[in-house]
Every structure is written in C-alpha cells, then in structure tokens.
BALOBA-1460 file (C-alpha; in Angstrom, 3 decimals):
// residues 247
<rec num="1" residu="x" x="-149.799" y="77.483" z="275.468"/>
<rec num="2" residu="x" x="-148.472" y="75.047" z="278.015"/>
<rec num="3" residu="x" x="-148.937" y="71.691" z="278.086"/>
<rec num="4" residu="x" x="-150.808" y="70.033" z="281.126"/>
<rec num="5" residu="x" x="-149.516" y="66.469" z="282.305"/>
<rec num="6" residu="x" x="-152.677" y="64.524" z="282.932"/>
<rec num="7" residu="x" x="-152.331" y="61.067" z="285.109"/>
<rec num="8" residu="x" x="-153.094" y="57.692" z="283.112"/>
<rec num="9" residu="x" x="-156.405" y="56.974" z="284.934"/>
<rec num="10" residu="x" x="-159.164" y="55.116" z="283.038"/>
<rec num="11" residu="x" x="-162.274" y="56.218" z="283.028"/>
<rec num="12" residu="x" x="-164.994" y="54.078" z="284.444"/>
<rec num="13" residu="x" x="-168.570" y="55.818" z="283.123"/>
<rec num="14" residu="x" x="-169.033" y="58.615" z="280.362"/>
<rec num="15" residu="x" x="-169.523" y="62.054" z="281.687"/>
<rec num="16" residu="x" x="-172.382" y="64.373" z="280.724"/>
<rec num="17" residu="x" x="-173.907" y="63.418" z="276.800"/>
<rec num="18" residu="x" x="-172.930" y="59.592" z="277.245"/>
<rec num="19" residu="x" x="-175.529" y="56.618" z="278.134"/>
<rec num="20" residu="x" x="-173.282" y="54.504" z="280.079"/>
<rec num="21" residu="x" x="-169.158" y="53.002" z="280.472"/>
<rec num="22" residu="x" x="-166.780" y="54.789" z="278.365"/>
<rec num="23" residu="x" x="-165.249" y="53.139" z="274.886"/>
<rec num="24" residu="x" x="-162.853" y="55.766" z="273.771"/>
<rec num="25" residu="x" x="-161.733" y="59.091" z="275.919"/>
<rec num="26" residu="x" x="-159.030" y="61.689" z="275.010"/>
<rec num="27" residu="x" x="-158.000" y="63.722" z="277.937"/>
<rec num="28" residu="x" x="-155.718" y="66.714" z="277.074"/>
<rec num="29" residu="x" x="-154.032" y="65.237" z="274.202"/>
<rec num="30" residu="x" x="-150.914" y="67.142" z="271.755"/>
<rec num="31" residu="x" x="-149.562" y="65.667" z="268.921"/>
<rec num="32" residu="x" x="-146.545" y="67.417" z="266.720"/>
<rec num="33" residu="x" x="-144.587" y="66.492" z="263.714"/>
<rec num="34" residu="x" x="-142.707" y="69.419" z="263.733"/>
<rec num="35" residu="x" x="-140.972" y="71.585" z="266.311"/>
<rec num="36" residu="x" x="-143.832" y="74.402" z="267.227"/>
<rec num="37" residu="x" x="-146.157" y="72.991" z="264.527"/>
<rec num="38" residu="x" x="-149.183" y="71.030" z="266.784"/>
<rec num="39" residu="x" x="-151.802" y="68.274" z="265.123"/>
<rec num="40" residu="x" x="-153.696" y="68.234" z="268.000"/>
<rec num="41" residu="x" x="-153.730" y="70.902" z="270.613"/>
<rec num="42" residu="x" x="-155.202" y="69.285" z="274.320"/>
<rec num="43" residu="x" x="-158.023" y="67.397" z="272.538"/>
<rec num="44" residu="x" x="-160.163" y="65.965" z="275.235"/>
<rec num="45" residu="x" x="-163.673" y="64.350" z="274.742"/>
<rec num="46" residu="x" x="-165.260" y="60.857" z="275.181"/>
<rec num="47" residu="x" x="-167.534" y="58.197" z="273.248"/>
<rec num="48" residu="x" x="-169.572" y="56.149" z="274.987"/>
<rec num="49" residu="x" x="-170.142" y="52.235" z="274.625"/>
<rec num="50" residu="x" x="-172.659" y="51.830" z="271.817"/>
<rec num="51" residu="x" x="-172.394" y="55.623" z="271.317"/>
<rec num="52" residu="x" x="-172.362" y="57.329" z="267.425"/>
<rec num="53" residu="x" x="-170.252" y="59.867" z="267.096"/>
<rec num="54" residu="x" x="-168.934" y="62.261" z="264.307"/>
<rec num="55" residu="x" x="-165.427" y="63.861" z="264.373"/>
<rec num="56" residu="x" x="-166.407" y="66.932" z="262.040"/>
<rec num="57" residu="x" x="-163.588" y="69.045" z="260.577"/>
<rec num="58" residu="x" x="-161.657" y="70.227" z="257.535"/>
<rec num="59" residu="x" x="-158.481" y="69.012" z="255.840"/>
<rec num="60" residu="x" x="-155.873" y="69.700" z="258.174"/>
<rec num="61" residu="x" x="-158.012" y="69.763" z="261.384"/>
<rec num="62" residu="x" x="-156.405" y="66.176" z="262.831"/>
<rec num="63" residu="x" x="-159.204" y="64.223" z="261.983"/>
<rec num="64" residu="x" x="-156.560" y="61.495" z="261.026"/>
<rec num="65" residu="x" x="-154.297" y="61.956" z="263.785"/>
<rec num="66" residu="x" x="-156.683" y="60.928" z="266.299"/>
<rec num="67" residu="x" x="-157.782" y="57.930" z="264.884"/>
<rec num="68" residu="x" x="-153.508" y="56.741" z="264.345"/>
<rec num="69" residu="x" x="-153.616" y="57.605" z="267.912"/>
<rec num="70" residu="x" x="-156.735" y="55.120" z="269.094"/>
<rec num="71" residu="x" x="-155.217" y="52.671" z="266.640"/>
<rec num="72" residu="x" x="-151.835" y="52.887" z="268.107"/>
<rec num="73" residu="x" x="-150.230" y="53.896" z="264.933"/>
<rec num="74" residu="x" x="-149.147" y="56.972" z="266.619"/>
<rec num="75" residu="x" x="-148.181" y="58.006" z="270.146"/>
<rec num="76" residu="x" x="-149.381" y="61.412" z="271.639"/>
<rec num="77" residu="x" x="-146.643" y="63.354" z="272.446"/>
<rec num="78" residu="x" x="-148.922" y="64.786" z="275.960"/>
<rec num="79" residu="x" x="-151.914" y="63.615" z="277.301"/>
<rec num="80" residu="x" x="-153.698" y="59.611" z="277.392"/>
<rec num="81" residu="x" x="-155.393" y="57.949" z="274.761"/>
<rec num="82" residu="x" x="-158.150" y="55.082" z="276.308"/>
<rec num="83" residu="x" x="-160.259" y="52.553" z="273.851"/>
<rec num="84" residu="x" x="-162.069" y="49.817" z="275.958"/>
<rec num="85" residu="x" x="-160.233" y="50.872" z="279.149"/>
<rec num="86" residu="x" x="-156.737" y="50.542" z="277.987"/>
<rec num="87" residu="x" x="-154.604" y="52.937" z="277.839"/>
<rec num="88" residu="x" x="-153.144" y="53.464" z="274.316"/>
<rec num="89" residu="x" x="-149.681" y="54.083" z="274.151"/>
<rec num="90" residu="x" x="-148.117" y="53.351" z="270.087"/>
<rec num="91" residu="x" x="-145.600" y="50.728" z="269.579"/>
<rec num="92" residu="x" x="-145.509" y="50.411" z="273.611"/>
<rec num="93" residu="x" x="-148.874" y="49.361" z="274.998"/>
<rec num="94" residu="x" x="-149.232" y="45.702" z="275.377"/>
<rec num="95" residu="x" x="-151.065" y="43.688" z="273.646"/>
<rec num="96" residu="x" x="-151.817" y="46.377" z="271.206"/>
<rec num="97" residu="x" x="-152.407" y="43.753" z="268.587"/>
<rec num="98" residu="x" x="-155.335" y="42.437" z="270.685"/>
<rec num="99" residu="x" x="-156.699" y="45.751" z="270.898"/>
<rec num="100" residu="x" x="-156.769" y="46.560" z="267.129"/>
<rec num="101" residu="x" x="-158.089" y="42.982" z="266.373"/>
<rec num="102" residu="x" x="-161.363" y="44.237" z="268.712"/>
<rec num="103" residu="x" x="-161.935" y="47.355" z="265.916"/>
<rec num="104" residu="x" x="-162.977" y="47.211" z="262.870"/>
<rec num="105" residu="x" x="-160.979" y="50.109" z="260.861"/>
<rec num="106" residu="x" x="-161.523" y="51.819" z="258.046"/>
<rec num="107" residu="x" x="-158.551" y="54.840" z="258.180"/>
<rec num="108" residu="x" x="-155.639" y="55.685" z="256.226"/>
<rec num="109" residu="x" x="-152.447" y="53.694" z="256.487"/>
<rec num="110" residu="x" x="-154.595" y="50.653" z="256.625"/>
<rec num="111" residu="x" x="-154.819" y="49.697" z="252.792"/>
<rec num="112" residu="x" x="-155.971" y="46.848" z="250.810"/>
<rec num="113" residu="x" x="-153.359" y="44.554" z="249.614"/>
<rec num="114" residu="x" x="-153.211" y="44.743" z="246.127"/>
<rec num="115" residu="x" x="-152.319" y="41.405" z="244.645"/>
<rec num="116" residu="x" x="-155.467" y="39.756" z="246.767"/>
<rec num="117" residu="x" x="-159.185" y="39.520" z="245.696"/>
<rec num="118" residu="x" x="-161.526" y="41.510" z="247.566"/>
<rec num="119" residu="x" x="-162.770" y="38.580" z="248.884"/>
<rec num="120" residu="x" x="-159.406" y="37.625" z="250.200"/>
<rec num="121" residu="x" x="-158.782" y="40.961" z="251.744"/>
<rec num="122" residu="x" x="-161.448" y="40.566" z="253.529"/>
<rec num="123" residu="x" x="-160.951" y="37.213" z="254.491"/>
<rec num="124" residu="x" x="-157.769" y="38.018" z="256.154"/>
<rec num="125" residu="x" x="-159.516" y="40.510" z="258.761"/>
<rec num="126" residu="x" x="-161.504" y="37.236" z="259.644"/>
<rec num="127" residu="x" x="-158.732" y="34.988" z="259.623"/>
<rec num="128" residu="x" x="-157.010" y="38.047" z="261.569"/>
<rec num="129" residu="x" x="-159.865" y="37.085" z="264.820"/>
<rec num="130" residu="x" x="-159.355" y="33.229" z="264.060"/>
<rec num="131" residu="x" x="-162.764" y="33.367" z="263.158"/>
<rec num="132" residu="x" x="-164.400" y="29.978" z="262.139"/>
<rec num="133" residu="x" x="-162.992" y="28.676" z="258.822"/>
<rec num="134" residu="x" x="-166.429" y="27.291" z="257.898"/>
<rec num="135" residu="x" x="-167.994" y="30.820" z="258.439"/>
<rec num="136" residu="x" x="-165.481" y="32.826" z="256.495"/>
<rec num="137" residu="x" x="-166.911" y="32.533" z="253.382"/>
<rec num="138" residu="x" x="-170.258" y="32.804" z="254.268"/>
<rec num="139" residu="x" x="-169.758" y="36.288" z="256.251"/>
<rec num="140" residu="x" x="-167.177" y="37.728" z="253.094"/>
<rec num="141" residu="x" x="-170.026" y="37.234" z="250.889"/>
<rec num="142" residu="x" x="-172.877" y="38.380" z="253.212"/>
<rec num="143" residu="x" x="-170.463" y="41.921" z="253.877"/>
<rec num="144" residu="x" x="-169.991" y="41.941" z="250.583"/>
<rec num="145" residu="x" x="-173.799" y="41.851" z="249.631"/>
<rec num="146" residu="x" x="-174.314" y="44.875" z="251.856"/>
<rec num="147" residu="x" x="-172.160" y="47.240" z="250.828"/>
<rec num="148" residu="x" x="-173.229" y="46.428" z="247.259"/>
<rec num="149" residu="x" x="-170.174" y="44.504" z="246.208"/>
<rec num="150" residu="x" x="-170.632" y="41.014" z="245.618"/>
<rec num="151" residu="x" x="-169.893" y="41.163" z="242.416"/>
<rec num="152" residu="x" x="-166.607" y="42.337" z="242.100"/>
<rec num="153" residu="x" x="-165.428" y="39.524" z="245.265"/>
<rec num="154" residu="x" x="-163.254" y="38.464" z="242.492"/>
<rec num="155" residu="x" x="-161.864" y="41.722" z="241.314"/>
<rec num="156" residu="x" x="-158.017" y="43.056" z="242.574"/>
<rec num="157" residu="x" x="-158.036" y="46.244" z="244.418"/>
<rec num="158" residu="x" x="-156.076" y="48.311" z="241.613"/>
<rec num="159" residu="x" x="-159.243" y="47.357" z="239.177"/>
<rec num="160" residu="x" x="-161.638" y="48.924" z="241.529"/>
<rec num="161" residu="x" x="-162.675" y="52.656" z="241.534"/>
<rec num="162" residu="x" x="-162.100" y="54.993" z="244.689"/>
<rec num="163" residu="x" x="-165.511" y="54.759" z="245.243"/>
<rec num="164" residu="x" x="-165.362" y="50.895" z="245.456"/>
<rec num="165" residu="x" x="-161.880" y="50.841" z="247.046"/>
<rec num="166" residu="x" x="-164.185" y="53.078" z="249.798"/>
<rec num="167" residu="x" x="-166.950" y="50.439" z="250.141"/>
<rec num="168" residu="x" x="-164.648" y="47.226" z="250.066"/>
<rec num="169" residu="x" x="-162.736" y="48.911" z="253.201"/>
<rec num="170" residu="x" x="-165.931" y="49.698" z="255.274"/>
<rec num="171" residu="x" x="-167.245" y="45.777" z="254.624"/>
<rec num="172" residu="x" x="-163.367" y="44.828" z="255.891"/>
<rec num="173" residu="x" x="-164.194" y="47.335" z="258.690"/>
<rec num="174" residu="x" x="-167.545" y="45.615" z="259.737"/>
<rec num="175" residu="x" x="-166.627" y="41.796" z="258.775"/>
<rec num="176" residu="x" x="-165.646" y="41.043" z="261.772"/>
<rec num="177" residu="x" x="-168.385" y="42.460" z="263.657"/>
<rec num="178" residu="x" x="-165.794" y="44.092" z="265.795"/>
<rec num="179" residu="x" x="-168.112" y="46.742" z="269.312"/>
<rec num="180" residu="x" x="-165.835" y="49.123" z="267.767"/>
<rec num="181" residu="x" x="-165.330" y="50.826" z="264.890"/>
<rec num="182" residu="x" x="-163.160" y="53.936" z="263.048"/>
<rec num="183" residu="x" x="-164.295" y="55.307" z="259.786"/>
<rec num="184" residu="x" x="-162.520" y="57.856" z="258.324"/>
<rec num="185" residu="x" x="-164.249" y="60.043" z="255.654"/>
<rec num="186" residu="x" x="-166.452" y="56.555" z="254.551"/>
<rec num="187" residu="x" x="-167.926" y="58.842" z="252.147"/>
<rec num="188" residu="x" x="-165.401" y="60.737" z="250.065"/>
<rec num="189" residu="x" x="-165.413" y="59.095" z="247.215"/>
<rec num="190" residu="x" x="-168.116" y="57.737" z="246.629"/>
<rec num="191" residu="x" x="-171.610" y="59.319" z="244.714"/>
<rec num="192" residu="x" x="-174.828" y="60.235" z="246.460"/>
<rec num="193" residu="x" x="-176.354" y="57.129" z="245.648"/>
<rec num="194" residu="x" x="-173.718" y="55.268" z="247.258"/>
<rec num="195" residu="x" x="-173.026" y="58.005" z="250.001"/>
<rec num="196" residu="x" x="-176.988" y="56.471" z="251.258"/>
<rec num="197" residu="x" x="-175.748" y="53.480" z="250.573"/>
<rec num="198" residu="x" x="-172.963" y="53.799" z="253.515"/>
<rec num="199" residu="x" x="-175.136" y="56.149" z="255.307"/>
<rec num="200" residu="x" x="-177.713" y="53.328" z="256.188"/>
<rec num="201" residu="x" x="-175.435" y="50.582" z="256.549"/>
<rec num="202" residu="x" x="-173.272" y="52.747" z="259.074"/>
<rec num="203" residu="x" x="-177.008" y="53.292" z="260.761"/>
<rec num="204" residu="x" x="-177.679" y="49.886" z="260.688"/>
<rec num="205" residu="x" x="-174.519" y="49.044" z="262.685"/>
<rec num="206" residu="x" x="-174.902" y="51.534" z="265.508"/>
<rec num="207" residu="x" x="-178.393" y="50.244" z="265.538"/>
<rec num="208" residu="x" x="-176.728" y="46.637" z="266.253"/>
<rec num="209" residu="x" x="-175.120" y="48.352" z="269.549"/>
<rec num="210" residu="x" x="-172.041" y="49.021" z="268.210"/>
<rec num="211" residu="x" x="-169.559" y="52.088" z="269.018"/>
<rec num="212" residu="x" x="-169.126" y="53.927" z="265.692"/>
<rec num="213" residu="x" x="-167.167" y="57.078" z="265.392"/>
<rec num="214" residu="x" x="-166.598" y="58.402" z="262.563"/>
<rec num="215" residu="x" x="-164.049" y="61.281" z="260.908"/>
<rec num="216" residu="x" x="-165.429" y="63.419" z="257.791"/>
<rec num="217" residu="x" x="-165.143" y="67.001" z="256.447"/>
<rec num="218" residu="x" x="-168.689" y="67.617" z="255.375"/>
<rec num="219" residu="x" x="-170.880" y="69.261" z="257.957"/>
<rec num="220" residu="x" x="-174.052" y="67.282" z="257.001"/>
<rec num="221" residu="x" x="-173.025" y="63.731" z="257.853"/>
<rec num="222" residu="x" x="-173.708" y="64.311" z="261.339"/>
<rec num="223" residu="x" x="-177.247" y="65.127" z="261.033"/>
<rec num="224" residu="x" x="-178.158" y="62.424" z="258.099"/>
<rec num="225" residu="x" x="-176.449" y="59.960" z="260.713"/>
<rec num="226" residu="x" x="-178.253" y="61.347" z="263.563"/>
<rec num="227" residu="x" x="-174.408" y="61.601" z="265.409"/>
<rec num="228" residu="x" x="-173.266" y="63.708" z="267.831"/>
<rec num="229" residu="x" x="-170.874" y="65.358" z="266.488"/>
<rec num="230" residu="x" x="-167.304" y="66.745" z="268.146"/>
<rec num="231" residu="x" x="-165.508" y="69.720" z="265.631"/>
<rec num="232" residu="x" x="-162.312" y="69.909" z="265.052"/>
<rec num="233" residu="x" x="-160.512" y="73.094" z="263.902"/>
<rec num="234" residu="x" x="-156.974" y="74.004" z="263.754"/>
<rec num="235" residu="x" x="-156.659" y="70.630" z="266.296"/>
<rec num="236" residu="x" x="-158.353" y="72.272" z="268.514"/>
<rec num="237" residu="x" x="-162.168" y="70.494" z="269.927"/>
<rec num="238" residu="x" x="-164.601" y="73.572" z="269.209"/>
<rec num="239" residu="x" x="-167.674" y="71.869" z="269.541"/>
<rec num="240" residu="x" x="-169.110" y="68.911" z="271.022"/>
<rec num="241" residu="x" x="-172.879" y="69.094" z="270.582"/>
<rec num="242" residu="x" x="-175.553" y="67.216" z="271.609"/>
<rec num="243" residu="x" x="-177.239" y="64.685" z="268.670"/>
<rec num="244" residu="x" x="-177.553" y="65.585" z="265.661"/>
<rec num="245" residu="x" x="-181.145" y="65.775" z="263.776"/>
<rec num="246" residu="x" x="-181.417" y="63.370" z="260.380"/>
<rec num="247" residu="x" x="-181.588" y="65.629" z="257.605"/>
C-alpha cells in the first residue's frame, strides 16, 4: 500500500471518544526496520488529556514501537507523532529532553541502572525534574510504599525478581507525578496478586487526572482497567472501542 504524506499540524481538541484537548495523536504513521518489512502500517488514533487508554495486541503487533516513537527513541519513517502538542520527531525535535522529563515511562530501553539502590534509581527520575532535594526522599519512600516495595529501597536491581524489577519501574514511572504516562506490559511479570496490585494503583493515577496509556498483550486488562482500548494487529489499528467494562 502507499504511503500518504500527512502535514505536521497539531491537533487542538480530541475527535469523537475524547473528553477534551488532545495529549498524544498518531496520524498515518509507518515505521520499518527492514526494506518491505513494516512495524507500523498508517497507525492513526488519539488520547485525550486525562484520558485511559489500552494499546491491546500480541507480540509482534508494535506495541513497543509506538511508545519509542512518543518517547522519541525512534523516528517514524511517514506520518507525525504529537504528545502535549509537540510534534515528535527522534533525535531532531527540540527540546526533546523537556518533553520526556514531562512523562513518566515505564517501556523497554529505559532500564534500571544496576549498580544503584532502588531507592537511588528512583531518586534520579526526581533529581531528573530538579525536584526539591528536601522532598526526594520523602516521595521515593511514599512510591515505594505503594507499589509494595519499601522494603527492598536498599536492594540492587540484579537482586530483584522480574516481578519486582516490574513494580520498581512503574513507582520510577509515577515518582515524579509526571500528566503523562507510558506503561508497557506493567503486568507481565508479575503474579495475580501483584497484577491487582498494579491494576489499582494504575486506577488510582488516572483517577488523579492523569493521561495513562498503556501497551499489553492480554485482552482482559482493558476491561479490569475500565480503558478504552485501541488493537493492534500485524501494526495495523483494528479496533478502537469505546470504554471498556471492569471485569
């Protein structure tokens, strides 16, 4: 299929489904790694501020390709990439630092240094948003507490299990307390008793009126998050539904 060129305009107010101005919007977007192999195939769809969303799909669908692309990691090869009215752009957009320090993230590429604490990795997303030396250790602690990991603030990254590893990145994600935020698959590797865990503090941060989207492969997050939910498959957006029910 051909590609369409799409003019960099940003969008001023969601369309249809959204409550109000735009936070992220795709319009027509392709992404390759490999002559006639496509990621993404002219994704388009939007989240609106304050909005919960689910990007549903399976391995291999370009769940992680879109969020490289909001992040800047990436650069679309067709197409515009928006997140609070910029225009995204890789290596080139200015003040793409800026940008990124007004998410919190939680997706691959972004790991946890390994020869810090958890409390230190942490700290450095606050230190990251000059936050407030006194509060630092105060709001690394409180994080902490709610994703059920104040006890191992002391503990290195390699001593932690994937499930941990999964739980120290989403408090790094929400530290800041960023009107923004990417989670991809927060709830691979972790148990059902810790996938409600991260269920309900994910809730509790929409609830706070911030922007969550969020990338997984199983087809029930969506409803237990009460998301809409946009489906991937074969990079291509199949489905963008209205809410999701709680299950």
């Amino acid at each position: 299929m051909a590609r369409r060129t799409v003019s960099a305009q940003a969008p001023a107010r969601a369309a249809a489904g959204g409550n109000g101005p735009v936070a992220i919007q795709l319009l027509d977007v392709w992404k390759s790694f490999q002559a006639g192999l496509d990621v993404l195939r002219g994704v388009s769809f939007h989240v609106a501020r304050g909005e919960l969303v689910v990007i549903e799909g399976a391995t291999g669908a370009g769940k992680s390709t879109l969020f490289r692309l909001m992040i800047g990691a990436e650069r679309a090869d067709a197409g515009t990439v928006f997140v609070g009215g910029a225009e995204i752009r890789g290596g080139g957009t200015p003040d793409l630092a800026a940008i990124r320090r007004s998410m919190g993230l939680m997706v691959q590429g972004v790991p946890l240094l390994p020869a810090s604490t958890v409390a230190d990795n942490i700290a450095l997303a606050l230190r990251a948003v000059k936050a407030p030396f006194h509060d630092t250790r105060i709001r690394v602690y409180e994080i902490l507490k709610a994703v059920g990991m104040e006890g191992r603030r002391a503990a290195y990254p390699p001593q932690l299990s994937g499930g941990e590893l999964q739980r120290v990145c989403l408090a790094r994600a929400l530290v800041t307390r960023p009107p923004i935020v990417l989670a991809d698959e927060p709830t691979a590797l972790v148990d059902e008793v810790a996938a409600r865990e991260v269920i309900s503090i994910l809730r509790a941060t929409h609830a706070r009126g911030v922007t969550l989207l969020v990338a997984t492969h199983d087809p029930a997050l969506a409803g237990r998050l009460g998301a809409r939910r946009v489906i991937l498959q074969a990079g291509r957006v199949v489905v963008a539904s209205p809410v999701a029910g709680r299950a």
